[in-house]
N, C-alpha and C positions, 0 to 999 in steps of 0.2 A: 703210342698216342700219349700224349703230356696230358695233366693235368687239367688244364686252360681249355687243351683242346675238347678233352670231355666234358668240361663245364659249359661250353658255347653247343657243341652237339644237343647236351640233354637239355639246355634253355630252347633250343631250335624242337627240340621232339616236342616241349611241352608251351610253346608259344611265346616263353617269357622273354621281355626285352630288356637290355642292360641296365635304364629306368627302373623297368619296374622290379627288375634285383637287386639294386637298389635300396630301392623303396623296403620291400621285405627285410633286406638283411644287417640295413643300416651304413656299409658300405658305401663310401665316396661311389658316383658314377664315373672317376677319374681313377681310379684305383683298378676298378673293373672294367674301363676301357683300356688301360695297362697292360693288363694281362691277357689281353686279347690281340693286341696292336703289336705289344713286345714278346709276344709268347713265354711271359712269365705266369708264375703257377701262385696261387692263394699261400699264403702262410699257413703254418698250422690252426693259428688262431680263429682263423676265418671256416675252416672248413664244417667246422660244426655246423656251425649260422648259416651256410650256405646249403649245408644238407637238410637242415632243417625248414629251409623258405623253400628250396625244391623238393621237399617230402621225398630222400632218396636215402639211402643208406649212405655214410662214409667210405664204406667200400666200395658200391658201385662207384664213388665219383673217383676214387684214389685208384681203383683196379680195372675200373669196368665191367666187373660182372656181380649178377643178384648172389647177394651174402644169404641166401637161403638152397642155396646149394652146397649139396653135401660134398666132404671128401671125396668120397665115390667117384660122386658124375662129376668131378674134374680130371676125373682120371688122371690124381697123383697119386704115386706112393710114396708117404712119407719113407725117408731115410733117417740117420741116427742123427742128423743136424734140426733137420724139422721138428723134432723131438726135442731133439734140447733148446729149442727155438722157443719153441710152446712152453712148455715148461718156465721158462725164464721169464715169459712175455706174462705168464700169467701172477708171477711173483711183482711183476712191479705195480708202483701207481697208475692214478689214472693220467697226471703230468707229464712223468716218464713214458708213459705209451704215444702219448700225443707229440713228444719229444721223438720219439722215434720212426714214427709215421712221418712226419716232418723229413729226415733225414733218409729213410728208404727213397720216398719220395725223391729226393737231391740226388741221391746214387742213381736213379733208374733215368736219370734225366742227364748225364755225366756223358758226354761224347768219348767215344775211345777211338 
């Protein structure tokens, strides 16, 4: 599920209409019917704003699942990459992280 697509699902769980996200998040309602019409995905720039007028974590909206779940109950085990993943993720800015959110994003969305 893309981006977009998550974002019109949790405006649908939670009543919101394109308007009025809008409205909250300053957002053209042309920008945001873009992204729904051409199944394009928010910029980075947008997703704060956007998590923020729908009171949702960034992760829910990037991943889909509540960011208050543990490692555990995802039943991963990290390997020696997720390790140096974390590691590295935690050395950078907060720019660079948003920069890089950004760009997982564009990989996961990459046809093969």
């Amino acid at each position: 599920m893309t981006i977009s697509e998550r974002l019109f699902e949790i405006m649908k769980e939670k009543n919101i209409s394109m308007p009025e996200l809008s409205r909250l998040t300053g957002i053209s309602r042309h920008t945001i019917y873009d992204w729904q019409k051409k199944n394009t995905n928010p910029g980075a720039d947008k997703i704060q704003v956007i998590c923020e007028a729908l009171r949702i974590s960034p992760v829910e909206l990037l991943v889909g699942r509540n960011p208050d779940r543990t490692l555990e109950q995802t039943e991963i085990e990290p390997d020696e990459i997720d390790v140096k993943i974390l590691r590295m993720l935690h050395e950078m800015s907060e720019a660079q992280k948003k920069r890089l959110v950004a760009y997982m994003s564009m990989l996961q969305n990459i046809k093969e």
